[in-house]
VOGU-3710 file (C-alpha; in Angstrom, 3 decimals, decimal comma):
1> xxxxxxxxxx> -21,233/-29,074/22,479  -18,373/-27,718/24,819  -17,166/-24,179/25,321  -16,451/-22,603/22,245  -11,932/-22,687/21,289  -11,319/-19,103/19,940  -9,587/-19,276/16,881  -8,076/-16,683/15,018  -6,555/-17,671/10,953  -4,069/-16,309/8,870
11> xxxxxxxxxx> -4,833/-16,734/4,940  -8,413/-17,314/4,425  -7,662/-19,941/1,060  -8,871/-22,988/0,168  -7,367/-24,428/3,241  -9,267/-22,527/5,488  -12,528/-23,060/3,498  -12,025/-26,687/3,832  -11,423/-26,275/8,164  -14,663/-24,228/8,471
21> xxxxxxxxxx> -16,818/-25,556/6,159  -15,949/-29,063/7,775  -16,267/-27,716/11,043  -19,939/-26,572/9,969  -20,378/-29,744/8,335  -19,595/-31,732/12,029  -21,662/-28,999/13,964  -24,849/-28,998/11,418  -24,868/-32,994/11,702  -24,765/-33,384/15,679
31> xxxxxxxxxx> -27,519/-29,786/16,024  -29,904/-31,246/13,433  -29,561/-34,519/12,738  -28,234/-35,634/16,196  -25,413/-37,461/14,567  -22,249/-37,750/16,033  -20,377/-38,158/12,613  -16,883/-39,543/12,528  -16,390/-39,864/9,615  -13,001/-38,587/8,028
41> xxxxxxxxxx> -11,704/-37,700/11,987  -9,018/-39,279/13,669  -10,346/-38,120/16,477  -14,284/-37,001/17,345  -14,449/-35,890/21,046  -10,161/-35,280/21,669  -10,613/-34,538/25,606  -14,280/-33,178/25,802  -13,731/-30,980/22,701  -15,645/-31,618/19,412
51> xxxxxxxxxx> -15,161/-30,416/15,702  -17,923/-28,116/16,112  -16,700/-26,264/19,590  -14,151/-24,216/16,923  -15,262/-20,948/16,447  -13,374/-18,286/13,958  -13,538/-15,105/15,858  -10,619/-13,305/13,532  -9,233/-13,650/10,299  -6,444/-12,400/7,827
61> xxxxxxxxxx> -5,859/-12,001/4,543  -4,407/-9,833/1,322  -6,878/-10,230/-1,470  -9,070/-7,562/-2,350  -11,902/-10,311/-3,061  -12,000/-11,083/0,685  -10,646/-8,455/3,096  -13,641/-6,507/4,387  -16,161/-8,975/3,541  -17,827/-11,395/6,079
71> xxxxxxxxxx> -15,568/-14,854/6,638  -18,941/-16,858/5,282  -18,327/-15,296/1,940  -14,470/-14,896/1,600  -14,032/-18,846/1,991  -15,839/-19,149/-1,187  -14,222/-16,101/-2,927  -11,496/-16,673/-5,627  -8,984/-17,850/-6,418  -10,466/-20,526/-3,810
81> xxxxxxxxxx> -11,413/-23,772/-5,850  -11,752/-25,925/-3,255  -14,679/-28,690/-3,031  -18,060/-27,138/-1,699  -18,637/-29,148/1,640  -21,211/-26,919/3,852  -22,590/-23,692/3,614  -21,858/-21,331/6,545  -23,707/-19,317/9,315  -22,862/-15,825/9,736
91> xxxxxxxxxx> -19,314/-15,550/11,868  -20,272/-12,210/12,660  -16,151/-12,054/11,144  -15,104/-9,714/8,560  -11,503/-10,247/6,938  -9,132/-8,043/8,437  -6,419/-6,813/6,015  -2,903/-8,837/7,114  0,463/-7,875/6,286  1,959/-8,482/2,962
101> xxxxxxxxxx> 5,228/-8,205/3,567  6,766/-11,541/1,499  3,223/-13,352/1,320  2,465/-12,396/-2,128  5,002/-13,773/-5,426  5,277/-11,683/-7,921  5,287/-13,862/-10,426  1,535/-14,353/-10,011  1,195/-11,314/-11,591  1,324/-12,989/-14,959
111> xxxxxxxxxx> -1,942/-15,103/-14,459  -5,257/-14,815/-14,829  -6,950/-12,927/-11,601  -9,146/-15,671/-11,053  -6,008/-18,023/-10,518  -4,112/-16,012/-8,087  -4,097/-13,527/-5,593  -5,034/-9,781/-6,177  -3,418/-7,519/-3,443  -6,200/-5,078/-1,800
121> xxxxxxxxxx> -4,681/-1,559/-1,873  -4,989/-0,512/2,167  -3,423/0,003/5,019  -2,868/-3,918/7,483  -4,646/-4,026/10,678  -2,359/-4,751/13,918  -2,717/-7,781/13,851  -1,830/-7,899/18,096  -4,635/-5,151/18,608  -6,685/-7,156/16,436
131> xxxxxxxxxx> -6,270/-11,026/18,303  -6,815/-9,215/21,741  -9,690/-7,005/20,133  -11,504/-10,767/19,048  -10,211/-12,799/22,537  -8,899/-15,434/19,915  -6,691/-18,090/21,798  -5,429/-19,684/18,862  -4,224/-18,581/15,707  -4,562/-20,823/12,592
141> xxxxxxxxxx> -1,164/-20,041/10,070  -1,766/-20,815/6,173  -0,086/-18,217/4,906  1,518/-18,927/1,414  5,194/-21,274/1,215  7,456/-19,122/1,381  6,185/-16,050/3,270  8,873/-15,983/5,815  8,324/-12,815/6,760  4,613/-12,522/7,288
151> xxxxxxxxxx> 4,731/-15,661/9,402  7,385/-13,999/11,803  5,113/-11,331/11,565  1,966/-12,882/12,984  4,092/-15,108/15,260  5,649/-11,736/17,067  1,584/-11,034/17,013  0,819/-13,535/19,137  3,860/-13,518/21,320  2,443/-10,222/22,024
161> xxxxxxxxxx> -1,389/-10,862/22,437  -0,672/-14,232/24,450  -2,391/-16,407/21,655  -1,022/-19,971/21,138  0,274/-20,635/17,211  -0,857/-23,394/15,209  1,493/-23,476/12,191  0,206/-25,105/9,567  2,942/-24,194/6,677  6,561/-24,753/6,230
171> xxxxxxxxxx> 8,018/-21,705/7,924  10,101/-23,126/10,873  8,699/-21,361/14,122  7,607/-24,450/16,286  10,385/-26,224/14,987  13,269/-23,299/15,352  14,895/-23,690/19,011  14,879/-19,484/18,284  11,215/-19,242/18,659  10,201/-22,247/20,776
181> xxxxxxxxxx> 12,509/-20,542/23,682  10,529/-17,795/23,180  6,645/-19,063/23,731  8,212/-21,169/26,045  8,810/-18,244/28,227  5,888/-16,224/27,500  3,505/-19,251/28,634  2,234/-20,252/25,358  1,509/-23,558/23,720  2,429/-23,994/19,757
191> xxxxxxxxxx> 2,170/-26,860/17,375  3,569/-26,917/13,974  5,257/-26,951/11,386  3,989/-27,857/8,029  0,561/-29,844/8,258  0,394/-33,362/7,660  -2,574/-34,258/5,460  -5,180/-37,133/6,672  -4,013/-39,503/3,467  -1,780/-37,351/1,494
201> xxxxxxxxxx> 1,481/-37,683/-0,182  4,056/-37,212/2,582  2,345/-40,190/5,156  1,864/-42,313/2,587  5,412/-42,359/1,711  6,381/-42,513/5,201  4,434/-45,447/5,513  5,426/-47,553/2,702  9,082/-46,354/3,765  8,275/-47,797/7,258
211> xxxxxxxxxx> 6,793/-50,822/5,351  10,401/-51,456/3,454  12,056/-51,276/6,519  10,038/-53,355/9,224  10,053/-56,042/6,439  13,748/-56,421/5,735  14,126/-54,975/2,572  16,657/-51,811/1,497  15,525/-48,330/-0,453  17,864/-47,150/-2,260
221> xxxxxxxxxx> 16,146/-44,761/-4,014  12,683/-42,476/-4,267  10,625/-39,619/-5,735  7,770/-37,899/-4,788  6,198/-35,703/-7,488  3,099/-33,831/-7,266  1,106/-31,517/-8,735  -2,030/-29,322/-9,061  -3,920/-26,215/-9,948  -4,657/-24,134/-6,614
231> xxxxxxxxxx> -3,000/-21,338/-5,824  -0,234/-23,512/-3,357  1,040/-24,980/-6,677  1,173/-21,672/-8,632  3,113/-19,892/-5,726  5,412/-22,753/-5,683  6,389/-21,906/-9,586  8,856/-19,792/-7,915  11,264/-22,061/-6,977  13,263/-20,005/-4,567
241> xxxxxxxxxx> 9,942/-20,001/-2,097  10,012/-24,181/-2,232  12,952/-24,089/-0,112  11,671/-24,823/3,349  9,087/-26,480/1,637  11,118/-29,111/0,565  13,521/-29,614/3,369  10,127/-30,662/5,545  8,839/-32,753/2,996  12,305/-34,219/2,860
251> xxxxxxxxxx> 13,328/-34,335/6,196  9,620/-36,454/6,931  10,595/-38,820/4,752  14,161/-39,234/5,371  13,433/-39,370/9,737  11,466/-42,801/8,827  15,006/-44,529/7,720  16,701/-43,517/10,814  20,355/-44,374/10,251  19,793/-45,644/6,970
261> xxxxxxxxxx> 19,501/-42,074/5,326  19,181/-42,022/1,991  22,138/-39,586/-0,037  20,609/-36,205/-1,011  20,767/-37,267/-4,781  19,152/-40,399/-4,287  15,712/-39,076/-2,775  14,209/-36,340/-4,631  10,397/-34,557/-3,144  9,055/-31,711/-4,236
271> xxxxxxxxxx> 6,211/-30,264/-6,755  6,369/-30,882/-10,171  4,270/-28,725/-12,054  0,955/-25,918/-11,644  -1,970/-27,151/-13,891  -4,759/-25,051/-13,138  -7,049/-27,536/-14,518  -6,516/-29,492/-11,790  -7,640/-26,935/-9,493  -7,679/-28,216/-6,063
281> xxxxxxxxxx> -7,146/-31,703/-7,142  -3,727/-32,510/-6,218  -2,070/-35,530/-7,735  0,937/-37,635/-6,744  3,914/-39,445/-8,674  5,858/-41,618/-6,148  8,417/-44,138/-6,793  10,905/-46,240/-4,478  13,868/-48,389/-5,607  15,299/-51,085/-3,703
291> xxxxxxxxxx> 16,074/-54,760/-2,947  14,520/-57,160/-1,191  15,539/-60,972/-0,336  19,327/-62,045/-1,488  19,907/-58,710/-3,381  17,063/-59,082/-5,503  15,841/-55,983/-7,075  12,537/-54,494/-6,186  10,215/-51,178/-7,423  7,297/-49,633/-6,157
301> xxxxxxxxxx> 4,883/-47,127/-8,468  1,919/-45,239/-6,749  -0,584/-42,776/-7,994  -2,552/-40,497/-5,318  -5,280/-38,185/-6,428  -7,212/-36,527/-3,557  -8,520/-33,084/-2,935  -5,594/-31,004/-1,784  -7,615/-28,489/0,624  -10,059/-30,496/2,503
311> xxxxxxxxxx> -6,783/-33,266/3,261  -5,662/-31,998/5,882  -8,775/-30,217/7,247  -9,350/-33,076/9,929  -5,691/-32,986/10,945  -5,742/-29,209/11,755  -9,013/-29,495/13,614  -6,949/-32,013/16,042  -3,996/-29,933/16,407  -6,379/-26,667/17,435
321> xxxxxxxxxx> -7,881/-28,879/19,960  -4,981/-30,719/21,587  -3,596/-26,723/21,636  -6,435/-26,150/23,462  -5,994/-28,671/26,216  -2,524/-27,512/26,547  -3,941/-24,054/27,089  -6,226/-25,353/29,624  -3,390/-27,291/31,552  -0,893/-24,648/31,678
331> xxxxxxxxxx> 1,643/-25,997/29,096  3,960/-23,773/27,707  5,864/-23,988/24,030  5,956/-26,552/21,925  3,814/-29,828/22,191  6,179/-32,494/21,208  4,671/-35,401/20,160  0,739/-33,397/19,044  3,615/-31,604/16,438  5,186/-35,010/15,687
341> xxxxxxxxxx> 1,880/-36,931/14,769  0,573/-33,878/12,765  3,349/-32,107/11,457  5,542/-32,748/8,935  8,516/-30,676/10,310  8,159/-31,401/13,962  10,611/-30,152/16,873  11,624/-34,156/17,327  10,505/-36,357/14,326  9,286/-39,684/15,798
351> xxxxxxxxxx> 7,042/-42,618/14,204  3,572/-41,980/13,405  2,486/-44,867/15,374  4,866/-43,881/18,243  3,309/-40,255/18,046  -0,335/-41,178/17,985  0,196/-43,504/20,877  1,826/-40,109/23,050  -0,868/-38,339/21,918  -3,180/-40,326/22,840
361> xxxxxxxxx> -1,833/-39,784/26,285  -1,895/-36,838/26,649  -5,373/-36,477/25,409  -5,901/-38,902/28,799  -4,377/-36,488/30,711  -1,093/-37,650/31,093  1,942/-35,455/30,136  2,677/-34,251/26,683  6,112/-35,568/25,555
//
């Protein structure tokens, strides 16, 4: 094992009960077993860094179910549905209360407690104090779609405490010129926005779109529905917070056609529906219309099930790490092509298979695009 990365996260949900207990899962297999398991990583040792060298040394959240108690027991608290992976050792980490702010609909109000989120009723932490307090170098964003506020919040936090942002939601910070300027100047390597999932809706679409294209045939049209019953999908029944959601989603899609950009009314990605018997079982519609050799018409149908959480669990794991190198090599702002091969609303969109060669590069030690 290496020297521990510091990481601090924002929202302890299913997400990040899916990052640590995999991270536990990686660690307990290599300590005990002497396994060095691969499985379900794109990467196992990324530059002398493995899974099990992240350590949570701070964490954030609202509910009253989870702030104050120790992180190895708020992962599993509700409204967290997510699959049981590992069990963890104590963190010596107790939930800090986080600002609110926009990070909690009010429309959830009308469900069940054990669905949604229930506010705790104190005061938030400085959340600054409380990343230079812990030493995290990292912080770990999974704050709710649509909390635009909040994630400013925690990203002026870490501006301030010198800690590098991994955003793993669609709030534009890595991606806004705005903010990149900003950790840019203060020294600080970021990576985000909007986490790409291992085998999940959005890069399977971009693939088969890249699959139309490289063999000669046109799309004229698609859809990507999805839905599920964690709390993701239930915040997301307020349509007003899918916004930015959708425009990455979109936009991911849409930067695999390059000039061939499909009209806004011909390519349609977004939820569909909260069905909290799903729970964190998310499920996806797809379609694609198009033609193929002389004209001739062609469609496409796919159905994805996977579990939503644990998706994109290996993908974050990466993008902490390959923060991590940049840390360690000076690199300030954002990490171009790391953001491109993760993210789904990168600074500069490129290919998957152009992005994964870049980073591949860097992991070598050669410069990060």
């Amino acid at each position: 094992m290496g020297e521990p990365i510091r990481v601090a996260v924002a929202g302890v949900g299913n997400c990040a009960s899916s990052l640590f207990q995999g991270i536990a899962y990686y660690r307990r297999r290599l300590a005990l077993e002497g396994v060095r398991e691969t499985l379900g990583l794109m990467h196992y040792d990324l530059g002398g860094y493995l899974p099990g060298d992240i350590a949570c040394v701070c964490a954030f959240d609202i509910d009253e179910r989870k702030v104050g108690r120790p992180l190895e027991e708020a992962v599993f608290a509700p409204p967290n549905c997510t699959k049981r992976i590992s069990d963890l050792e104590p963190t010596g980490v107790t939930v800090r209360m986080g600002p609110i702010l926009d990070g909690y609909p009010g429309h959830m109000a009308e469900f069940p407690e054990n669905r949604r989120f229930v506010p705790a009723k104190k005061a938030p932490v400085d959340v600054a104090a409380a990343l230079r307090e812990s030493a995290a170098e990292i912080l770990l964003n999974y704050l709710p779609v649509g909390s635009q506020k909040a994630v400013e919040c925690y990203a002026e936090a870490c501006l301030a405490a010198g800690v590098s942002l991994v955003n793993c939601m669609p709030v534009f910070i890595v991606s806004d010129k705005a903010w990149a300027k900003r950790f840019t100047r203060a020294g600080i390597p970021i990576v985000g926005d909007d986490v790409k999932a291992q085998v999940g809706a959005t890069i399977v679409h971009r693939t088969l779109v890249r699959l139309f294209r490289d063999r000669g045939a046109v799309l004229d049209a698609t859809y990507q529905l999805n839905m599920g019953g964690n709390t993701d999908f239930l915040n997301m029944l307020e349509r007003e917070r899918l916004r930015s959601k959708k425009i990455s989603k979109t936009e991911a899609v849409q930067a695999e056609l390059g000039e061939d950009r499909l009209p806004d009314e011909q390519i349609h990605i977004g939820p569909a529906d909260y069905v909290p018997w799903q729970r964190d079982n998310k499920v996806c519609f797809l379609r694609m219309e198009g033609r193929g050799f002389a004209g001739v018409p062609l469609n496409l149908e796919l159905r994805l099930s996977v579990e939503d959480s644990p998706n994109s669990a290996g993908v974050a794991i990466d993008a902490v790490r390959c923060c991590r190198l940049a840390r360690d090599r000076g690199i300030a702002g954002p990490l171009t092509s790391t953001s491109a091969y993760l993210m789904k609303h990168p600074p500069e969109q490129m290919s998957d298979t152009e992005a994964r060669a870049h980073v591949d590069e860097f992991i070598a030690g050669k410069r990060e695009r």
